[in-house]
Backbone as CSV, one residue per row, in Angstrom:
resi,resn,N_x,N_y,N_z,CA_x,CA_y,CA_z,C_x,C_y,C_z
1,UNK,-2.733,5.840,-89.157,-3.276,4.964,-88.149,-3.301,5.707,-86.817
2,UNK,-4.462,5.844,-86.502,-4.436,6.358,-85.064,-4.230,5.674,-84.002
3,UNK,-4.051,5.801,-82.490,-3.794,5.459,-81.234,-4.785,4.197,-81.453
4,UNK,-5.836,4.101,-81.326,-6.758,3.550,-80.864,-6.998,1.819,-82.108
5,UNK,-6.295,2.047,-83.289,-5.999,1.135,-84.492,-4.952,0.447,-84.123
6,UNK,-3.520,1.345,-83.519,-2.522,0.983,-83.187,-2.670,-0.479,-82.101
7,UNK,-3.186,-0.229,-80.850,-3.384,-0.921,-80.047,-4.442,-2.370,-80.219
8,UNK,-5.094,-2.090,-81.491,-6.187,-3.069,-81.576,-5.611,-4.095,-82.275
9,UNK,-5.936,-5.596,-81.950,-5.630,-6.927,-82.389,-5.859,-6.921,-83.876
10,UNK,-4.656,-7.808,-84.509,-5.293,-8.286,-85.845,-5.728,-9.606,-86.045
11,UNK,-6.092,-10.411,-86.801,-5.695,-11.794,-87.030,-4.726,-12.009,-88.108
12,UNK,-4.237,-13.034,-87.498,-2.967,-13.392,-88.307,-2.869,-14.910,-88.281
13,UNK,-2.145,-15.044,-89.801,-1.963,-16.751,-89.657,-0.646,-16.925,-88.941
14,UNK,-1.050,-18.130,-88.173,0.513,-18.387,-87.354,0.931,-20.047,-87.831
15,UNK,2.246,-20.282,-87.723,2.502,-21.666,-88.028,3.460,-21.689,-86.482
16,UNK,4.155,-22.968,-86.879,5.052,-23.315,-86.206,6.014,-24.220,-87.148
17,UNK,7.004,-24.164,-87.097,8.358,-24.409,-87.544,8.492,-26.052,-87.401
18,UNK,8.926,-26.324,-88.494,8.804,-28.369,-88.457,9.830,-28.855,-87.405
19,UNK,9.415,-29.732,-86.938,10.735,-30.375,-85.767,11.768,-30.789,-86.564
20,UNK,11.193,-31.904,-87.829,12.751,-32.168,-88.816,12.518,-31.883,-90.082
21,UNK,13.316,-31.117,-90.789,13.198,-30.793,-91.954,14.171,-31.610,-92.996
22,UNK,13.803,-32.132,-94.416,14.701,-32.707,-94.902,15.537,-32.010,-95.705
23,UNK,17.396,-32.561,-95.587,17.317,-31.945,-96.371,18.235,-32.584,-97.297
24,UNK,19.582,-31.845,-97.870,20.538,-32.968,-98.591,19.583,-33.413,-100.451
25,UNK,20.774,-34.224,-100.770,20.260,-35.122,-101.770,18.916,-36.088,-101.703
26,UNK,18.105,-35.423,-102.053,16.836,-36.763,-102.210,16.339,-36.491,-101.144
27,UNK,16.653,-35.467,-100.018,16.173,-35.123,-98.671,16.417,-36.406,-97.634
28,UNK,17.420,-36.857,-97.631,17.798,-37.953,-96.690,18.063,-37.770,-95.601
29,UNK,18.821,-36.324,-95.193,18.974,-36.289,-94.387,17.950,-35.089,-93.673
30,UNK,17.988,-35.393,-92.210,17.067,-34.054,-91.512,17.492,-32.954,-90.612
31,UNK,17.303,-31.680,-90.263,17.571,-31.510,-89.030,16.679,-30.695,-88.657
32,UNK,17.028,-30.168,-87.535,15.895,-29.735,-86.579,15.825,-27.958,-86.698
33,UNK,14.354,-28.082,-87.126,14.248,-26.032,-87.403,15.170,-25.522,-88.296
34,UNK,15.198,-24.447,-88.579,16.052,-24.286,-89.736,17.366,-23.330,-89.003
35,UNK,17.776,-22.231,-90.104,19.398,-21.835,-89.880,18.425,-20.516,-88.744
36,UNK,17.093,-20.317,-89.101,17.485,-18.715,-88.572,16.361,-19.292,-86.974
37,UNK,15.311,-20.193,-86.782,14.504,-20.409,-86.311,14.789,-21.836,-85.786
38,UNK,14.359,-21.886,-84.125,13.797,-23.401,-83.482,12.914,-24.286,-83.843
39,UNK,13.230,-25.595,-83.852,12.409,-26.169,-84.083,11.074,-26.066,-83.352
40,UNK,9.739,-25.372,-83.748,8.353,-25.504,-82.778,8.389,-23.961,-82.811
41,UNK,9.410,-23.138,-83.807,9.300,-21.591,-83.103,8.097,-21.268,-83.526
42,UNK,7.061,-20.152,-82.940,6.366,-19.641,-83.220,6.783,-18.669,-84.732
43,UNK,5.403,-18.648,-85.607,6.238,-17.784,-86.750,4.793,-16.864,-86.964
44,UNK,5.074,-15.943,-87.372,3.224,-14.678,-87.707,3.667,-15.218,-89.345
45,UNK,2.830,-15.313,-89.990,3.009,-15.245,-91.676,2.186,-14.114,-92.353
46,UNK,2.820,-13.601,-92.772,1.914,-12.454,-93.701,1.374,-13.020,-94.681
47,UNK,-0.214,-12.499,-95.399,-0.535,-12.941,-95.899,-0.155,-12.754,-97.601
48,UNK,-0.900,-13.117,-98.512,-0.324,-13.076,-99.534,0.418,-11.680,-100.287
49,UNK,1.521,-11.883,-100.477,1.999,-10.609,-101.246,2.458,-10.481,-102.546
50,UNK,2.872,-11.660,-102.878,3.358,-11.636,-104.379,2.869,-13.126,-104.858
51,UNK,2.674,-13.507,-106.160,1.683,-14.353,-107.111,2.478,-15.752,-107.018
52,UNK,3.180,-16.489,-106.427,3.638,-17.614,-105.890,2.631,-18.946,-105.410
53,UNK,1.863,-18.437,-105.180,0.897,-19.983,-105.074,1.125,-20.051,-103.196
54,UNK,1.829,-18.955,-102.675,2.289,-18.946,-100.914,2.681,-20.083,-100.906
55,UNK,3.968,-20.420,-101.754,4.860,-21.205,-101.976,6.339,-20.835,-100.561
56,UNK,6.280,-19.608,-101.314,7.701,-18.605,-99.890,6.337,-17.843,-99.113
57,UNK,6.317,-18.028,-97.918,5.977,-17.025,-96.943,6.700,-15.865,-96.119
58,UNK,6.190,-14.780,-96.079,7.376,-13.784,-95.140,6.415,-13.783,-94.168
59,UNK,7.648,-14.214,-93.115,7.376,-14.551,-91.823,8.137,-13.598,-90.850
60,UNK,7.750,-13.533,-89.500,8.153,-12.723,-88.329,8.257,-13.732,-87.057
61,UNK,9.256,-13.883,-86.274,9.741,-15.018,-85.370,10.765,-14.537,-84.811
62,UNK,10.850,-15.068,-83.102,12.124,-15.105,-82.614,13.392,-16.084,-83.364
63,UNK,14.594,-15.300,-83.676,15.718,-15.860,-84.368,16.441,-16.629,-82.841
64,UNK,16.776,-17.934,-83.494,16.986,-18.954,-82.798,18.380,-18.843,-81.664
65,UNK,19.109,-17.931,-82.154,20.289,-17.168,-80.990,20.546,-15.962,-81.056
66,UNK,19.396,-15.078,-81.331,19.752,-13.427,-80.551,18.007,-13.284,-80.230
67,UNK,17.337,-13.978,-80.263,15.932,-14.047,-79.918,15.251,-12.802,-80.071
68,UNK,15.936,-11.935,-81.065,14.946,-11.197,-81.265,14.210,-11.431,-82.957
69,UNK,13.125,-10.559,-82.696,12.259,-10.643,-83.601,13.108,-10.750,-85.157
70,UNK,12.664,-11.569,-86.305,13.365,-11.150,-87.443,12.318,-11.533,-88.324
71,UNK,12.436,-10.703,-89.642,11.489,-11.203,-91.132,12.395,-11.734,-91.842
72,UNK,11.597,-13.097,-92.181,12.499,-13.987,-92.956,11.451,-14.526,-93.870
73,UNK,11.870,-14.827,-95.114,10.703,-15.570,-96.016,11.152,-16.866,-96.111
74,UNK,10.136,-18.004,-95.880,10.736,-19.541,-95.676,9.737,-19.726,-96.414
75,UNK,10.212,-21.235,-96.884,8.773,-22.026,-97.943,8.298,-23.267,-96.802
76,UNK,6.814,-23.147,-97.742,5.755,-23.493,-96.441,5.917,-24.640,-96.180
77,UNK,6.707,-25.825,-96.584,7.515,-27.330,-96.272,7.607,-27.191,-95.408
78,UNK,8.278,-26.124,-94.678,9.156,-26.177,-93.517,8.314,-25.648,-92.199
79,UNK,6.796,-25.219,-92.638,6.008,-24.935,-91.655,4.809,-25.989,-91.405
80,UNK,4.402,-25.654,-90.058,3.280,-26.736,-89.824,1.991,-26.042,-88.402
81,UNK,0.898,-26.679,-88.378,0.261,-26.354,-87.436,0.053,-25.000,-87.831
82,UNK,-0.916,-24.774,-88.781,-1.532,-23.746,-89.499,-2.799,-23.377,-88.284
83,UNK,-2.484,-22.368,-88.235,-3.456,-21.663,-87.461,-3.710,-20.215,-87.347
84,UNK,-5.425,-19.639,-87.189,-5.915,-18.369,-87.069,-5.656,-17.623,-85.719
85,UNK,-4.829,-17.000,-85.183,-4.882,-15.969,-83.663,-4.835,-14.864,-84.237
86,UNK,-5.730,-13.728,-82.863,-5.944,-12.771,-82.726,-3.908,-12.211,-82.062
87,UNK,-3.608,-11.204,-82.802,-2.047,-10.675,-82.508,-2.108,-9.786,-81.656
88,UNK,-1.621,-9.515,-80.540,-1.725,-8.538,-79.487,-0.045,-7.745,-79.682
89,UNK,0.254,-8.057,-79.838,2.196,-7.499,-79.661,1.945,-5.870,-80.813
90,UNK,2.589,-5.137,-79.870,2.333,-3.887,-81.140,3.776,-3.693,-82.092
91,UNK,4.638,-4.827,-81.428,5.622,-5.119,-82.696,5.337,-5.529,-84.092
92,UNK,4.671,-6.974,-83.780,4.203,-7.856,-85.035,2.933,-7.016,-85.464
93,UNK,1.909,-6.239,-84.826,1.106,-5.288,-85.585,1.763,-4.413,-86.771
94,UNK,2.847,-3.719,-85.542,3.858,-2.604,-86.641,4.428,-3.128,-88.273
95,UNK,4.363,-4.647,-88.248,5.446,-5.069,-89.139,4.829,-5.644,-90.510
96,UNK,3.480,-6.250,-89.957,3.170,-6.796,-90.881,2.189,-5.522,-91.923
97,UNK,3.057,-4.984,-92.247,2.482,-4.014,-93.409,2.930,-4.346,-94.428
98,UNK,2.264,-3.810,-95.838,2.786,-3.977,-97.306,3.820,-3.695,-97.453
99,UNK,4.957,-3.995,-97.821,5.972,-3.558,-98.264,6.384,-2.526,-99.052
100,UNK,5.455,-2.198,-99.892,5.722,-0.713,-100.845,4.959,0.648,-100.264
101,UNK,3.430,-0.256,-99.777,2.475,1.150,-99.433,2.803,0.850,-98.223
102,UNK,3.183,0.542,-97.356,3.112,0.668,-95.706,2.112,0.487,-95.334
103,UNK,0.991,0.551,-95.810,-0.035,-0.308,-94.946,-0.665,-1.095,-94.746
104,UNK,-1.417,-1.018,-93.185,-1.432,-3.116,-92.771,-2.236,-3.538,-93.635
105,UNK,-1.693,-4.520,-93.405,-2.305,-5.816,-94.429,-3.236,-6.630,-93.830
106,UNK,-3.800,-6.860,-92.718,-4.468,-7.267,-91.823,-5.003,-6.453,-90.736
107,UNK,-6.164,-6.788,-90.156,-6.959,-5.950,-88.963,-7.578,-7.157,-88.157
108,UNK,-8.750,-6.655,-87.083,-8.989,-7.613,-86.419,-10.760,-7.411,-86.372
109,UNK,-11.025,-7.526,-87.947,-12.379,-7.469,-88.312,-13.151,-8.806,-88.544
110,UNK,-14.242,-9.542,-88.557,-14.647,-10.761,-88.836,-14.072,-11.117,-90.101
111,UNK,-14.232,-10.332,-90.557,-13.317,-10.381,-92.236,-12.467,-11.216,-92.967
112,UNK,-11.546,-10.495,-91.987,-10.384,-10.493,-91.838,-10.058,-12.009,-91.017
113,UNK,-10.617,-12.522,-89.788,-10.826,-13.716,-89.154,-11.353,-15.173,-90.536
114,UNK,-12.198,-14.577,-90.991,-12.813,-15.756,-91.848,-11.803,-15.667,-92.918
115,UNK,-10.886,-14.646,-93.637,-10.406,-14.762,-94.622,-8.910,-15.640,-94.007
116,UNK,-8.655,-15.668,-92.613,-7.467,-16.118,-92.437,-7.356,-17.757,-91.860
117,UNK,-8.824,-17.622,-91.245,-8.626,-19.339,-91.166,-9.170,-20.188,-92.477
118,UNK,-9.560,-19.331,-93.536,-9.020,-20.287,-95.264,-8.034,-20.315,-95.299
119,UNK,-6.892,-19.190,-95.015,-5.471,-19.388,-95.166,-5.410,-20.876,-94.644
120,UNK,-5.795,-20.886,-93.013,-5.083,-21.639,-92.143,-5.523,-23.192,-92.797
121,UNK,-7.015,-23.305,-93.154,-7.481,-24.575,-93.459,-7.077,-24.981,-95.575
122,UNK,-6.417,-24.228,-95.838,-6.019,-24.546,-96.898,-4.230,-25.199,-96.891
123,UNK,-3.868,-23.904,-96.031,-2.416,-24.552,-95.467,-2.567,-26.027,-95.244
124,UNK,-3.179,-26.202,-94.273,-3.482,-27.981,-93.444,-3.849,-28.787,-94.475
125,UNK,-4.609,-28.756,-95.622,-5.084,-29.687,-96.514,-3.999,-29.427,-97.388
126,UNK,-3.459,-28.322,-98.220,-1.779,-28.843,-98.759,-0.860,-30.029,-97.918
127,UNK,-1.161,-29.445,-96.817,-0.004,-30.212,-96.171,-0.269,-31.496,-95.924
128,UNK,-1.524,-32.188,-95.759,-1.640,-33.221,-95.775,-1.853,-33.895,-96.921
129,UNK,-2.135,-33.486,-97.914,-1.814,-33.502,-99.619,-0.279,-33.992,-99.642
130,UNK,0.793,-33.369,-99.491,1.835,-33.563,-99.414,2.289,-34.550,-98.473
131,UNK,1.570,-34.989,-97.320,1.957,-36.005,-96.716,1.413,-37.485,-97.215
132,UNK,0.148,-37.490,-98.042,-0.396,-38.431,-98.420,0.178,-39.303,-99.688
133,UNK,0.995,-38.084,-100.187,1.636,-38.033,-102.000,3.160,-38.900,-101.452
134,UNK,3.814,-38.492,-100.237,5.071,-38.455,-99.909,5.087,-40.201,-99.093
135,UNK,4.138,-40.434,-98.382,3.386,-41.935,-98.135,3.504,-42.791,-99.240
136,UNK,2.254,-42.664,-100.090,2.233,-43.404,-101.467,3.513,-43.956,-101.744
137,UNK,4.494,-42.730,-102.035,5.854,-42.746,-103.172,6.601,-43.548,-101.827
138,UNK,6.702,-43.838,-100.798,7.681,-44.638,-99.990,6.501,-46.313,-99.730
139,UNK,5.018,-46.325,-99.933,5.224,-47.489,-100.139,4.969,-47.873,-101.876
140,UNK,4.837,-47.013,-102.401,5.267,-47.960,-103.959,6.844,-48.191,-104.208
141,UNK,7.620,-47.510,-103.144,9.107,-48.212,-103.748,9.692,-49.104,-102.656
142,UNK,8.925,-48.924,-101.375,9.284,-50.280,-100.856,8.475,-51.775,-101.449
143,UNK,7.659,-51.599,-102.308,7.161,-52.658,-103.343,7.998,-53.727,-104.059
């Protein structure tokens, strides 16, 4: 990668971190953001890497008390507010590479833009899939 790759934007899917997550038996109980991340933290998600259905995502985020950057893989329950940005930080550029070959996995080509807001608009329709399913099942048992 030369100078001039280095410095250039990618797109990347970004979420943000659920305000309450359930958890416990039967998910009764909630709390706020998880062990490593704030609730609302900004998170970069890499895109697909292994055959999971992007069930676990590996993600890049400020850690919630040493605020620096960390990769953590969380499942996508716990994320929300699916969205396409252009990445400027030449940290989160540096990071989001393949894991075996080292290289990026993303650029900041139209491509690359259209292939990531399917990410983003497939994310949002799971998730409201899951909110519609999770509705239903609380009023058929308050029935």
């Amino acid at each position: 990668m030369d100078e001039q790759e280095k410095s250039s934007p990618i797109w990347c899917l970004v979420a943000n971190v659920r305000a309450e997550i359930p958890y416990g038996p039967g998910g009764k109980e909630t709390r706020r953001g998880t062990k490593q991340f704030y609730a609302g933290a900004k998170v970069f998600c890499f895109p697909v890497i292994w055959g999971d259905g992007y069930e676990n995502i590996m993600v890049i985020g400020r850690h919630r008390s040493t605020h620096r950057y960390i990769k953590m893989i969380v499942h996508w329950k716990k994320l929300t507010n699916w969205r396409a940005e252009l990445v400027y930080s030449p940290y989160i550029i540096s990071q989001i590479i393949h894991p075996v070959s080292k290289k990026p996995l993303l650029d900041g080509s139209e491509e690359a833009k259209a292939e990531i807001e399917a990410y983003a608009t497939s994310m949002r329709l799971r998730e409201e899939a899951l909110k519609a399913s999770h509705d239903s099942s609380n009023s058929d048992s308050g029935s």
